[in-house]
Steps between C-alpha positions, in 0.01 A plus 500: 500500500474516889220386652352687784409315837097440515493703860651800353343781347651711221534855501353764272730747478542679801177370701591343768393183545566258855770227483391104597653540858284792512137426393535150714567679822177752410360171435575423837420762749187558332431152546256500794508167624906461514544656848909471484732775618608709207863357571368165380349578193823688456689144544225341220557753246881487574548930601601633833298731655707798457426409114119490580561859746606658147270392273222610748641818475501499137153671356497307226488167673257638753283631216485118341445341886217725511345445145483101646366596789179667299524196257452275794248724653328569206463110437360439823279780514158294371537251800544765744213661413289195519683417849349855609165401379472198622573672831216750443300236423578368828382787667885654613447903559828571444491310161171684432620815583806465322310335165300860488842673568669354151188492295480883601090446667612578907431886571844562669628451110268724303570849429190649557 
């Protein structure tokens, strides 16, 4: 029996699924605090940056780097909101205004 590398994913029939190389360099530029060129995450993960060019052109691989962007988003969402209240509570306008612009209360945002 062959045993499959932990990083790897296996595929279920023809779903695509992203390679190791792949999901750690998604890993990486989503990363917010690792402010290196692309070209050196390329050099970590061991892929040129033609390699990289391709698979951003690639749909599928765009699709998945986008499904961990609203993963990471998603995750972070409760402490953003209570950033933007604090700031309200603070007595910031524009954090006002924009609280009543995303709970749908400001008049610009009502159908009437």
């Amino acid at each position: 029996m062959v045993e499959k590398k932990p990083s790897q994913k296996v595929r279920k029939g023809n779903e695509w699924v992203p390679h190791a190389k792949q999901i750690k360099m998604a890993e990486l530029l989503l990363n917010p605090e690792d402010r290196r060129t692309k070209q050196e995450k390329c050099k970590e993960v061991d892929i040129t940056m033609k390699t990289l060019w391709k698979w951003m052109k690639d749909k599928r691989y765009v699709d998945y780097v986008n499904s961990q962007i609203d993963q990471y988003t998603n995750a972070e969402l409760a402490e953003v909101w209570k950033a933007l209240i604090n700031q309200c509570k603070r007595g910031n306008i524009q954090a006002i205004k924009l609280f009543f612009e995303m709970k749908e209360l400001h008049p610009d945002t009502k159908a009437w």
